[in-house]
C-alpha positions in Angstrom: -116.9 -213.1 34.8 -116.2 -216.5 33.2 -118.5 -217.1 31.1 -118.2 -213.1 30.1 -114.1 -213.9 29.3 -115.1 -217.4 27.5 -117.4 -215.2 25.5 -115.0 -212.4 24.5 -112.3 -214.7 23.5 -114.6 -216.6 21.1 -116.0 -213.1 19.6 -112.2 -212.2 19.0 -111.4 -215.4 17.8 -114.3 -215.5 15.5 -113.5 -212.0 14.2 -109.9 -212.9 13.2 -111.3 -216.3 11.2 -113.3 -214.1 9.0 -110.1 -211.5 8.7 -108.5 -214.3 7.1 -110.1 -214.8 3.7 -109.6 -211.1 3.1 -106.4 -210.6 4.1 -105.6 -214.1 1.4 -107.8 -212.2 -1.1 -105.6 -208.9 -1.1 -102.1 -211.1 -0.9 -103.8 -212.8 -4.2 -104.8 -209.7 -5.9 -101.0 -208.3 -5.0 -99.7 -211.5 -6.8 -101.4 -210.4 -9.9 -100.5 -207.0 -10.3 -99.2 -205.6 -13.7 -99.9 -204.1 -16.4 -102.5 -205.9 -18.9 -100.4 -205.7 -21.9 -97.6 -207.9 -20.0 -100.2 -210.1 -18.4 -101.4 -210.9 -22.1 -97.8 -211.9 -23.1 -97.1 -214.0 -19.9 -94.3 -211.9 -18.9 -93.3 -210.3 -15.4 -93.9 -206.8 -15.4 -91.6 -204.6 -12.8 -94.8 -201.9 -12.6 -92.9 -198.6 -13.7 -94.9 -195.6 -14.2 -95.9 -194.7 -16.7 -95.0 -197.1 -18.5 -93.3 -200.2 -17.6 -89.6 -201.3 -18.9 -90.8 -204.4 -21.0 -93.9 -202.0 -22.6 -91.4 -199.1 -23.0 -88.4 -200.8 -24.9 -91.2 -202.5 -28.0 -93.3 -199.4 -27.9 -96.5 -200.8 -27.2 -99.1 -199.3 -25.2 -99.1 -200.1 -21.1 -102.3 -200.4 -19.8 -103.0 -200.4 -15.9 -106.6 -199.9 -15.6 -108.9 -203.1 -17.5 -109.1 -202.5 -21.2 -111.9 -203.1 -22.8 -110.3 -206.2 -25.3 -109.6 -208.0 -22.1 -112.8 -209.6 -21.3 -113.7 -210.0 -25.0 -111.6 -213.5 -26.1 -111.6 -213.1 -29.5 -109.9 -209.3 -28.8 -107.4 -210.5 -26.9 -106.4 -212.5 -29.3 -106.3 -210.1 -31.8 -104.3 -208.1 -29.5 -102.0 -210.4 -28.9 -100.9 -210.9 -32.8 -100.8 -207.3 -32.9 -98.0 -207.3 -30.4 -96.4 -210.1 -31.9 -96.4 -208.1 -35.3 -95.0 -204.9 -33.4 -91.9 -206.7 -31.7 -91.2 -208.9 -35.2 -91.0 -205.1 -36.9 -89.2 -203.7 -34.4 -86.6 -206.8 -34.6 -85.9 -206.5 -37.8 -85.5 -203.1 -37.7 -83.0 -203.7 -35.3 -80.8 -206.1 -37.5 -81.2 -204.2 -40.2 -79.5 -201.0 -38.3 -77.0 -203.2 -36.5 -76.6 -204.7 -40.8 -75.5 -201.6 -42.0 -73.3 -200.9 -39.3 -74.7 -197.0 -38.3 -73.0 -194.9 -36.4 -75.5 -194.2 -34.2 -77.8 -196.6 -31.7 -80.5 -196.6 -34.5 -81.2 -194.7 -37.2 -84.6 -192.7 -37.4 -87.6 -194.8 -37.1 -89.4 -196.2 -39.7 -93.8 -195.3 -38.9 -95.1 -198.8 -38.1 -98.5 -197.1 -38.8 -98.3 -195.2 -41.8 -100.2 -191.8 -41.8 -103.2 -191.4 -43.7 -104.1 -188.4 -45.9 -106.8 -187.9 -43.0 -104.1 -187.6 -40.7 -101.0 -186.6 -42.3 -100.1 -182.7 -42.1 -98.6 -181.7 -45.2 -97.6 -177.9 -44.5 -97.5 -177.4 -48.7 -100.3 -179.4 -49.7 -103.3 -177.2 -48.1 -102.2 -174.4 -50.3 -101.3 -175.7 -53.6 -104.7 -174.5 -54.7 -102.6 -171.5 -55.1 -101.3 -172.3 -58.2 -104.4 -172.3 -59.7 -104.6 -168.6 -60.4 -102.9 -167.8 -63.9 -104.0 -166.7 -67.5 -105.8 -170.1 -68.4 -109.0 -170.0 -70.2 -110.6 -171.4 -66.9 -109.6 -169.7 -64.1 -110.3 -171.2 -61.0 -110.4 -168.7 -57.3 -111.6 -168.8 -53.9 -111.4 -166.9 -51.2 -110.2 -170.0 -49.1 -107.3 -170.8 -51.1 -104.4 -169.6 -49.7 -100.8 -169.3 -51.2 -97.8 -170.5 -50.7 -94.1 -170.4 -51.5 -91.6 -173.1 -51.7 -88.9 -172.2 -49.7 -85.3 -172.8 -51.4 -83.9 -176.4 -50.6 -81.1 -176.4 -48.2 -79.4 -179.0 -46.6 -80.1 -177.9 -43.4 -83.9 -178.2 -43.7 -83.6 -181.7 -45.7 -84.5 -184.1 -42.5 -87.9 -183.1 -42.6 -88.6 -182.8 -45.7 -87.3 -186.5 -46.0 -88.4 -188.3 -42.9 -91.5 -185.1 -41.6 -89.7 -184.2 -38.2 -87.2 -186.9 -37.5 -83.8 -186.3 -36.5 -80.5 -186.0 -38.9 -78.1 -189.1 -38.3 -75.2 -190.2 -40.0 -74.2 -193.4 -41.4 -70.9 -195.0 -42.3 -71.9 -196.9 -45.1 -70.4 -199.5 -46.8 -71.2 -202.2 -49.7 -71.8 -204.9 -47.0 -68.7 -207.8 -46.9 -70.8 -208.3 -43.1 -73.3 -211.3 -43.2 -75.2 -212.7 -39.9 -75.8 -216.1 -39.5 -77.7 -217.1 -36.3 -77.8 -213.2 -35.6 -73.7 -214.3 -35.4 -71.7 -211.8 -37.8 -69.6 -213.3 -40.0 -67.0 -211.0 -42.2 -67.3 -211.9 -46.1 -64.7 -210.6 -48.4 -65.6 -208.4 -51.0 -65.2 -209.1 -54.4 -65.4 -207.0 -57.7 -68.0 -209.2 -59.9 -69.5 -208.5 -63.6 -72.8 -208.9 -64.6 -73.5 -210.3 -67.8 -77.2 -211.3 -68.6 -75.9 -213.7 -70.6 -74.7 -215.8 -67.9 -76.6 -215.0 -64.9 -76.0 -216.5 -61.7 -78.8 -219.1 -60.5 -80.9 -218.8 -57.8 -80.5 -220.8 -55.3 -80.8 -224.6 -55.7 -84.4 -225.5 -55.8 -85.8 -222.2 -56.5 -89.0 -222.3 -58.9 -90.6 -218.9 -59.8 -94.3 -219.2 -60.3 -95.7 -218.1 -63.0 -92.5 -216.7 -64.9 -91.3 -217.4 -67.6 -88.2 -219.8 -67.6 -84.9 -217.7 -67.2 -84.4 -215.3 -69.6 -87.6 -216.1 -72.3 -89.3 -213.0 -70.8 -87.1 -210.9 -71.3 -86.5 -212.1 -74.9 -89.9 -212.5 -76.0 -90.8 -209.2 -74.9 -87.9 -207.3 -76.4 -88.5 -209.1 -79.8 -91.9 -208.7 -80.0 -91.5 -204.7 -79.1 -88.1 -204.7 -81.7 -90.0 -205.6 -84.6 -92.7 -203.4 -84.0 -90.0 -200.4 -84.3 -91.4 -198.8 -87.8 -92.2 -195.1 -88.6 -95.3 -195.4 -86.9 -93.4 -195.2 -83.0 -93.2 -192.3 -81.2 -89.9 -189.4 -81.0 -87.0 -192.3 -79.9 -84.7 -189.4 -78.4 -87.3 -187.9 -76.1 -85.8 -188.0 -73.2 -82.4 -186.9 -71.5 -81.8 -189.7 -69.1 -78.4 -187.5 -67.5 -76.2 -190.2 -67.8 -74.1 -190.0 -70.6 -73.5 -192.5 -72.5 -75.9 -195.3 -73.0 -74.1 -199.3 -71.1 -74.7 -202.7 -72.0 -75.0 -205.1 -68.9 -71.4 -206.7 -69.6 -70.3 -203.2 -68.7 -72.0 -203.2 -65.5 -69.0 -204.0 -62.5 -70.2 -203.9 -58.6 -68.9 -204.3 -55.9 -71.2 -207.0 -53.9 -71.9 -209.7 -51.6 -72.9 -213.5 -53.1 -76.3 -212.9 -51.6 -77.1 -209.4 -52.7 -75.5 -210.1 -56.3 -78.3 -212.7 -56.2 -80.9 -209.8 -55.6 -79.7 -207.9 -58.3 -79.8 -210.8 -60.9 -83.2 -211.2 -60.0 -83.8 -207.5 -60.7 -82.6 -207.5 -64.4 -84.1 -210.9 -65.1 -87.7 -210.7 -63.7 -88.4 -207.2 -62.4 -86.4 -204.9 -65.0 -88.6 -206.2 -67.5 -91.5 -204.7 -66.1 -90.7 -201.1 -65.3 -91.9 -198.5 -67.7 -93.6 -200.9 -70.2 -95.2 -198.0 -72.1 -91.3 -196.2 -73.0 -90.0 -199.4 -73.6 -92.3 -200.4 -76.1 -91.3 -196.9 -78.2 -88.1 -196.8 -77.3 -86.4 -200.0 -77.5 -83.7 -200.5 -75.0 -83.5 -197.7 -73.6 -84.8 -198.4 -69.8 -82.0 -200.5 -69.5 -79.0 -199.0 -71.6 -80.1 -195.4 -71.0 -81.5 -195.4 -67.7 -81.7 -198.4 -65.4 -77.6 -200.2 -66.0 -75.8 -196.5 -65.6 -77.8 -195.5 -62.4 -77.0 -199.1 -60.9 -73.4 -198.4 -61.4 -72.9 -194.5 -60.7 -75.7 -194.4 -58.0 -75.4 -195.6 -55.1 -78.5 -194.9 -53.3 -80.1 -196.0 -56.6 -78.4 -199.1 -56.5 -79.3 -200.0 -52.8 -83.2 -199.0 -54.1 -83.2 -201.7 -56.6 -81.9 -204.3 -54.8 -84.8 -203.6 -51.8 -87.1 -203.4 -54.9 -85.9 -206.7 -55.8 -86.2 -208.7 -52.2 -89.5 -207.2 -52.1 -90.4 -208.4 -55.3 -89.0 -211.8 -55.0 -90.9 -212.3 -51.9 -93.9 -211.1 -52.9 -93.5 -213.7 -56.1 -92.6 -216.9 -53.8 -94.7 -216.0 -51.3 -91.8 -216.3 -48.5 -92.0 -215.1 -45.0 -89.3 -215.4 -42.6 -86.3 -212.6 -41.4 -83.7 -213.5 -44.1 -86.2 -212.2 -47.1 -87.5 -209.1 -44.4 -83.9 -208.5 -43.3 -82.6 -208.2 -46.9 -85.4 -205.7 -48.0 -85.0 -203.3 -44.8 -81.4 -203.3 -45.1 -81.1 -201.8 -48.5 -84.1 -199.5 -47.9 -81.9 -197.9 -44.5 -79.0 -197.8 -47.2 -81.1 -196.2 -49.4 -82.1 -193.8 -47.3 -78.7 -193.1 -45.5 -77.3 -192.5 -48.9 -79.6 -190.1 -49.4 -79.3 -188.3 -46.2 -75.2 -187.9 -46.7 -75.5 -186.7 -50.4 -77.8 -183.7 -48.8 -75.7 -183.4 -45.6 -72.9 -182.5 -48.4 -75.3 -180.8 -50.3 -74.9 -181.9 -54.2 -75.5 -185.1 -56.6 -78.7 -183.1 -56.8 -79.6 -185.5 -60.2 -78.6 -188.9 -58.1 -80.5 -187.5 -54.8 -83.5 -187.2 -57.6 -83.3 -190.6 -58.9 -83.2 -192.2 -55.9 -86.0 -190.5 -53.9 -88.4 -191.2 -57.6 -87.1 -194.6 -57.5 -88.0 -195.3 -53.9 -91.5 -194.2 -54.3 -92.1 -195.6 -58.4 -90.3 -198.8 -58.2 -92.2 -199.8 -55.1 -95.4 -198.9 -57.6 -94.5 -202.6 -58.9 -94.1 -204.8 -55.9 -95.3 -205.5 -52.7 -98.2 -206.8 -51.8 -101.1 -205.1 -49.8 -100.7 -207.2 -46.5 -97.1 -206.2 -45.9 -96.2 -204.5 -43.1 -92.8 -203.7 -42.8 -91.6 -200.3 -41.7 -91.3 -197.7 -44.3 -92.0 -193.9 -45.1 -94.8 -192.7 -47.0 -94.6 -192.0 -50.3 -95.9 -188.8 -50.0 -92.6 -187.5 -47.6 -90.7 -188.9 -50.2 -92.1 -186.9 -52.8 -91.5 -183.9 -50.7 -87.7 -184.0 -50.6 -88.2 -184.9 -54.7 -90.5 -181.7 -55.5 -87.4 -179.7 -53.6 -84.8 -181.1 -55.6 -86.5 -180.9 -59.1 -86.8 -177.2 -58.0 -83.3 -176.7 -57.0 -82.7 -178.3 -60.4 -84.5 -175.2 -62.1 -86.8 -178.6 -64.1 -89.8 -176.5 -64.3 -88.5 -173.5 -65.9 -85.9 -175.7 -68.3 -89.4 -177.4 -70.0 -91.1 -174.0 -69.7 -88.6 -172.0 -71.2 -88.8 -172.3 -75.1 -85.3 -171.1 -75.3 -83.9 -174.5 -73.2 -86.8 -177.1 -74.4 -88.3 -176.3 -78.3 -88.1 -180.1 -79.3 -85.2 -180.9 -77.4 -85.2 -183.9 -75.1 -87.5 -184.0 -71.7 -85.3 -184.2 -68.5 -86.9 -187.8 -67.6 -86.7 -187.1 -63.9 -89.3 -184.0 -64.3 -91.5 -186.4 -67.0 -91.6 -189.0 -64.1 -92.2 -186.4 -61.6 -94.9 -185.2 -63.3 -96.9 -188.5 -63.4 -96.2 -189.1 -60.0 -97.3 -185.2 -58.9 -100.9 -185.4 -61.0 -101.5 -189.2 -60.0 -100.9 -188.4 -56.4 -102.8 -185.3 -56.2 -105.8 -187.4 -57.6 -105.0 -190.1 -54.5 -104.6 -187.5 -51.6 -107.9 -184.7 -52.8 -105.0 -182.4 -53.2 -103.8 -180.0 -55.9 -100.5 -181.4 -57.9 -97.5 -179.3 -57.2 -96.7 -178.0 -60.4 -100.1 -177.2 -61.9 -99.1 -174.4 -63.3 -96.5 -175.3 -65.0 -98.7 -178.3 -66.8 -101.2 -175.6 -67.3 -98.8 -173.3 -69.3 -97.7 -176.3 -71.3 -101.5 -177.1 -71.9 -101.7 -173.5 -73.2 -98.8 -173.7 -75.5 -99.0 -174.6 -78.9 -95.1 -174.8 -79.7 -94.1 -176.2 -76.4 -96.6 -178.9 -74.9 -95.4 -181.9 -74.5 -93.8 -183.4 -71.3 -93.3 -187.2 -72.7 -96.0 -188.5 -70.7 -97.6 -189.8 -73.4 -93.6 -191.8 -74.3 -93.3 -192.4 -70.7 -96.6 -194.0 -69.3 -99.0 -193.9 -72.5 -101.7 -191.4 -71.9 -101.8 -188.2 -73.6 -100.2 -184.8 -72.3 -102.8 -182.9 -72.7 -105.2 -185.3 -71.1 -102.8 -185.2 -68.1 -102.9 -181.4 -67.8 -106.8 -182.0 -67.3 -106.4 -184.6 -64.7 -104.5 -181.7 -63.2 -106.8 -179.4 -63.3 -109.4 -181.7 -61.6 -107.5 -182.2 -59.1 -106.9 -178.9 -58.9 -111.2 -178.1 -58.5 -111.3 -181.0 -56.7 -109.2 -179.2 -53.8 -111.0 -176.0 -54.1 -114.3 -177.8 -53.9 -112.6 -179.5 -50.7 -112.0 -175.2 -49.3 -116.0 -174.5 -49.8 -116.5 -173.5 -53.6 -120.1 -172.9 -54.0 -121.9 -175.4 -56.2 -122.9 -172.7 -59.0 -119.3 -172.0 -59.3 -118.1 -176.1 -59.1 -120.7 -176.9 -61.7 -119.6 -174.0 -64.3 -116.1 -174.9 -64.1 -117.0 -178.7 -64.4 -118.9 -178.2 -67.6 -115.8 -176.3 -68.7 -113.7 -179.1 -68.3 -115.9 -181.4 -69.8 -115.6 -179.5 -73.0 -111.7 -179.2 -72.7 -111.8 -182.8 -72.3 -114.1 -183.3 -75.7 -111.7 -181.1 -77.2 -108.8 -183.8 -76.7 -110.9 -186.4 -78.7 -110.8 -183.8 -82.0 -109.2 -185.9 -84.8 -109.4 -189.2 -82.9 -109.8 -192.5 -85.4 -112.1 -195.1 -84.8 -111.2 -197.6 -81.9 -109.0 -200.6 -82.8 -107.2 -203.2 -81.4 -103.5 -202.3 -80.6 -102.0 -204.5 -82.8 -101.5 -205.5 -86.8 -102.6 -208.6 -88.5 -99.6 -210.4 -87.6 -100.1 -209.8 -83.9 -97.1 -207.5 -83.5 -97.8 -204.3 -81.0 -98.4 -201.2 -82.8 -97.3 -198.5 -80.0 -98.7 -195.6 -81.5 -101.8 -197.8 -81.5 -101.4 -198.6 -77.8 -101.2 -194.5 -77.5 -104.2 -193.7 -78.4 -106.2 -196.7 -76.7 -104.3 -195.7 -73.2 -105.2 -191.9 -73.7 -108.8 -192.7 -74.5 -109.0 -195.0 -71.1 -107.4 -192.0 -69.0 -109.4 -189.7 -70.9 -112.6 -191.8 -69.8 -111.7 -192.4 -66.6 -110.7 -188.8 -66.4 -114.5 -187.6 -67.5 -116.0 -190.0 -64.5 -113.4 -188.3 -62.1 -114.8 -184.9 -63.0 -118.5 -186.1 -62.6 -117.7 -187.3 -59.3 -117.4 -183.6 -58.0 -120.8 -182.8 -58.8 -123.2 -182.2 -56.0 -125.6 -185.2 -55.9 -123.2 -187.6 -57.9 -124.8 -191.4 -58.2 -122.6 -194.6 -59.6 -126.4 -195.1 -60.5 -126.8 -192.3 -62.6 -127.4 -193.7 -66.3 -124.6 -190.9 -67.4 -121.8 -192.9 -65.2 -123.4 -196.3 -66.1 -122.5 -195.4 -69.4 -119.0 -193.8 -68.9 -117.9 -197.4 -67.6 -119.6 -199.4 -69.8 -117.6 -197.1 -72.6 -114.2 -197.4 -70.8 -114.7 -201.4 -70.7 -114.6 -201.0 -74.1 -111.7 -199.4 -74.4 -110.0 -201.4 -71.9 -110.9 -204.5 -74.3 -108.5 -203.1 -77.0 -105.7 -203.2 -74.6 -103.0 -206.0 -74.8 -103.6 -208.6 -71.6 -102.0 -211.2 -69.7 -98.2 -210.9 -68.2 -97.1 -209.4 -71.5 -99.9 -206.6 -71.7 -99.8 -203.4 -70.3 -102.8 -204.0 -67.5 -100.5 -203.0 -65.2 -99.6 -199.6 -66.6 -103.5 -198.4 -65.6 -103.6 -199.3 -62.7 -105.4 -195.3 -61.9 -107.8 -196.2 -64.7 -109.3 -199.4 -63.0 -109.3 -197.9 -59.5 -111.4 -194.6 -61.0 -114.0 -196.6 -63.7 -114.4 -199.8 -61.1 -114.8 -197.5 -57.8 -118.3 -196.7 -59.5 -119.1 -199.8 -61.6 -122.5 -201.3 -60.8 -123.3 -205.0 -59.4 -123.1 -207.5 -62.5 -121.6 -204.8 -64.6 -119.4 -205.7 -67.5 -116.4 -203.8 -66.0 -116.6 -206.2 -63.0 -116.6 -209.3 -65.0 -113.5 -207.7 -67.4 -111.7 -206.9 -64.3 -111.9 -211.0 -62.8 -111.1 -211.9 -66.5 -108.1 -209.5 -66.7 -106.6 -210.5 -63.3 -106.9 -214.4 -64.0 -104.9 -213.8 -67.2 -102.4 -211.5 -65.7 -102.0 -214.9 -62.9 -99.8 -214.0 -59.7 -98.9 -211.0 -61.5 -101.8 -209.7 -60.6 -101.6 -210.0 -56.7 -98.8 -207.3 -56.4 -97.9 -204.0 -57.5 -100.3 -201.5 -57.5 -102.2 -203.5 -60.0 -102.9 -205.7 -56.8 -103.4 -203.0 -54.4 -106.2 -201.6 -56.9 -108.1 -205.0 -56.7 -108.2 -205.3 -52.9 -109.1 -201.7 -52.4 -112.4 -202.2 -55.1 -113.3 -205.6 -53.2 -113.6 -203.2 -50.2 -115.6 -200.4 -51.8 -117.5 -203.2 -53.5 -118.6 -204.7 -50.4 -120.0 -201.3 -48.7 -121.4 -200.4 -52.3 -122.9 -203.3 -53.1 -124.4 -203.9 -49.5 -125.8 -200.1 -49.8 -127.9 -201.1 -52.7 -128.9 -204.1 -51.6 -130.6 -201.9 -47.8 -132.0 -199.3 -50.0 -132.9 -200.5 -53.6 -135.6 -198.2 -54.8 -133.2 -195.0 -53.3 -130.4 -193.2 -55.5 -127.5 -195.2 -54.8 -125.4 -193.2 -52.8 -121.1 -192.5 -53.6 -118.6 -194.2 -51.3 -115.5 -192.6 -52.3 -112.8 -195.2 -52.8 -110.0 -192.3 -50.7 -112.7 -192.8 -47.8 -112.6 -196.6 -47.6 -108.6 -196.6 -48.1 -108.9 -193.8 -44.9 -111.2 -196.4 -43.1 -108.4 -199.2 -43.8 -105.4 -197.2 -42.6 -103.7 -197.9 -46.1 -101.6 -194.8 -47.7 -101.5 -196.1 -51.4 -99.7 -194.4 -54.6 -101.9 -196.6 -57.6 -100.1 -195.6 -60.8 
């Protein structure tokens, strides 16, 4: 019985020995609990379902079970930035709300990912087809397009037009006498300044723009150069109706602002003013400023707050700064912007100001910006909703329709600029512009066909109608046109197109003998690059289509050419064809001589050519490039197979207006 008890008491002791380890094994695993995203950062995680508080407040995704980037090292590391990037956003969007003092906790979110067209729902994009059906010569139906009807503007439907689904909030706004320093707010009275280009207000000490000018020679040199190329040869100087009354100098300009945002808007007229509508302000001398940019800063508000984001952005993008104070300055005037904007439709009129803004927030940022940014903002596209619902409100089509209200009076320049923005970005998104047939009535009429694109951004009306109208085929190709019917009306509009080159003189370089810019000129070498790049838009639609085909080989060889004849450098108007270079360079061959003018024209245009959509056109072709170029290189005796420059900006998760 002894040696049975001596034996039993070992057994049990033995069995509670190996207990041990397991029972310190499941205490250890306990001590490790959490989810993996707050095991990543290092930070306690308090385990709520189903998400966690930490995960929950900076919106990033709680993840219980292993994730596949955990056991990878170089994932988890590019997880971790990620997170890093998502919490810097969502901090400056938090001093930017708490900056313009809302009302509300926060006003609607900004999309930290913006949506793609392959994932973006645009209820009146699908349908726009629909306009396509009307009297012109080449009539264009399916049985898949579907029509639609815009629905009157009111203000009770404007939040999603303007932000796609978010919620109305309201916003006390006021031309900020608040400053933080050390997140500390400190109250800054307001003065009443006036701005006088003649004595401009230095940047801070220290400051050196690269590759500028020194202070105030652009601006001269440009405007004499374009002054005393003013002869009979310049285009109609009263085309457009700006809506402001009468024109004002910049001593007239008086604002209301705070030492550092007076410093922004400085830097707008001196380096970025300069810069916007080149084409217009080479025919009409003067006039971006006096006419249309200097009244809106003063009589706009949401204008105003637009320009001065605009010019942050662009002063960061030229000094290559990083930090909050630069980010905090841009997203502050782009919520006032937008909170502007949301009370003038709450009260429902300052349907021409609502206009300018919303056009300014999706043109002006056209000229800044570099591709790698990544602070919150709305698509352009949502933008350009609320704008296509004002501009009808506004009765715009009809008014240029109507012979009775145009004949050769002056344009309304918010519908010429809507235009180029509505047929550009149809061309970006595979979609039908909005107003096709209103450009396809003026196309059509012999007494009543221009627009002013051609005074506005340099190409051609009529040539813009077409681009239309691809667009237009291009989105009923996209519902399941047959490829009899896709290649009849392609050959059509290769014919229209020739017909646009009838009368055309011989190709010449866009100045005299004395150097001096000759704008009409300029005219017709911009029209024939859009008209080019235009004809290699259309052959892209056609079943089977090859940048290896000798027809597109010589279609960019041709629009190389043309390009040549075009003024360069930060003076030029490279900038201005942005569309033109993405189209003719998306199918330009390996060692092709549009490649080697592209390299050229970038290292004469110097940082200028790093931002804008001049700089967004150059990454996006290094990126088709790449996949192109590696394509030929796996399969060179097969046709060279088309990858579509919209497919790799899908792939990318960029959502790009290039005009």
């Amino acid at each position: 019985m002894a040696v049975a008890q001596s034996t039993k008491t070992k057994t049990a002791s033995k069995a509670a020995n190996s207990a041990a380890p397991k029972q310190k094994t499941q205490m250890h695993r306990r001590s490790r609990t959490g989810c993996y995203t707050c095991r990543l950062r290092r930070k306690k995680c308090d385990e709520g379902s189903p998400m966690c508080t930490a995960c929950k407040h900076l919106g990033l995704v709680c993840e219980y079970k292993r994730p596949m980037w955990w056991s990878n090292n170089e994932a988890r590391r590019k997880h971790k930035d990620d997170i890093k990037m998502i919490i810097k956003r969502k901090k400056l969007s938090e001093k930017a709300s708490h900056t313009i003092q809302t009302s509300i906790g926060s006003p609607p979110g900004l999309s930290h990912s913006l949506p793609t067209s392959a994932t973006f729902t645009d209820p009146v994009d699908r349908t726009r087809s629909a306009s396509i059906d009307s009297q012109f010569a080449f009539n264009f139906s399916s049985p898949q397009s579907s029509h639609h009807e815009f629905a009157p503007f009111t203000p009770q439907m404007h939040p999603e037009f303007m932000f796609g689904g978010y919620s109305p909030y309201e916003v006390d706004i006021k031309t900020e006498r608040q400053m933080f320093v050390n997140d500390v707010p400190t109250l800054r009275e307001s003065t009443t300044s006036t701005f006088s280009a003649a004595y401009p207000t230095p940047p801070p000490p220290g400051t050196v723009m690269p590759s500028f000018p020194p202070e105030g020679e652009w601006t001269e040199q440009v405007y004499s150069e374009r002054r005393e190329s003013l002869t009979e040869e310049t285009y109609n100087v009263n085309s457009f109706d700006f809506a402001h009354g009468a024109p004002m100098t910049s001593s007239q300009l008086a604002l209301e602002l705070n030492e550092r945002d007076q410093q922004l808007l400085h830097h707008f007229v001196q380096y970025v003013l300069p810069t916007i509508f080149p084409i217009l302000e080479s025919n009409q001398h003067g006039s971006v400023a006096s006419d249309l940019i200097l009244p809106a800063l003063q009589y706009n508000t949401g204008y105003l707050h637009c320009c001065l984001s605009i010019a942050a952005q662009h002063y960061k993008a030229a000094m290559g700064l990083q930090g909050e104070d630069i980010d905090g300055d841009i997203m502050r005037h782009r919520y006032v912007t937008i909170s502007s904007l949301c009370e003038a439709l709450n009260r429902d009129e300052n349907h021409q100001q609502i206009l300018e803004a919303a056009l300014g927030l999706i043109f002006f940022q056209c000229g800044v910006g570099r591709v790698e940014d990544s602070l919150p903002d709305i698509p352009w596209h949502q933008h350009f909703q609320a704008a296509v619902s004002l501009v009808q409100k506004l009765d715009l089509p009809r008014i240029v329709s109507d012979p009775n209200e145009h004949s050769a009076a002056q344009t309304p320049f918010n519908m010429t600029l809507t235009s180029w923005i509505d047929i550009i970005g149809a061309t970006m998104r595979g979609r039908a512009p909005t107003f096709a047939h209103t450009y396809r009535e003026k196309h059509l009429s012999q007494t009543n066909s221009s627009l002013g694109l051609r005074e506005l951004m340099g190409c051609d009306d009529r040539v813009m109608y077409l681009i239309s109208e691809i667009a237009c085929l291009e989105a009923l190709k996209a519902d399941g046109m047959d490829d009899i019917t896709l290649c009849q009306h392609v050959h059509v509009l290769g014919d229209q197109i020739g017909f646009t080159e009838m009368g055309d003189t011989p190709l010449k370089i866009a100045s005299d003998a004395n150097g001096v810019l000759d704008p009409k000129q300029l005219g017709k070498n911009m029209t024939s690059a859009f008209r080019l790049a235009a004809r290699i838009y259309l052959c892209s639609l056609v079943p089977g289509f090859s940048p290896s085909q000798a027809s597109c080989i010589g279609l960019v060889e041709k629009l190389t050419t043309v390009l040549q004849h075009i003024p360069s450098g930060p003076a030029g108007f490279d900038r201005s064809l942005a569309w033109v270079y993405l189209v003719g360079g998306s199918v330009s061959a390996p060692g092709s001589s549009f490649r080697a003018h592209f390299d050229e024209r970038i290292a004469q245009l110097g940082d200028l050519a790093n931002f804008g959509s001049f700089g967004r056109v150059g990454c996006l072709l290094r990126e088709v490039w790449v996949q192109a170029d590696a394509q030929v290189s796996a399969a060179a005796e097969a046709p060279q197979q088309y990858i579509h420059w919209r497919d790799v900006m899908q792939m990318k998760g960029w959502d790009f207006l290039l005009i």
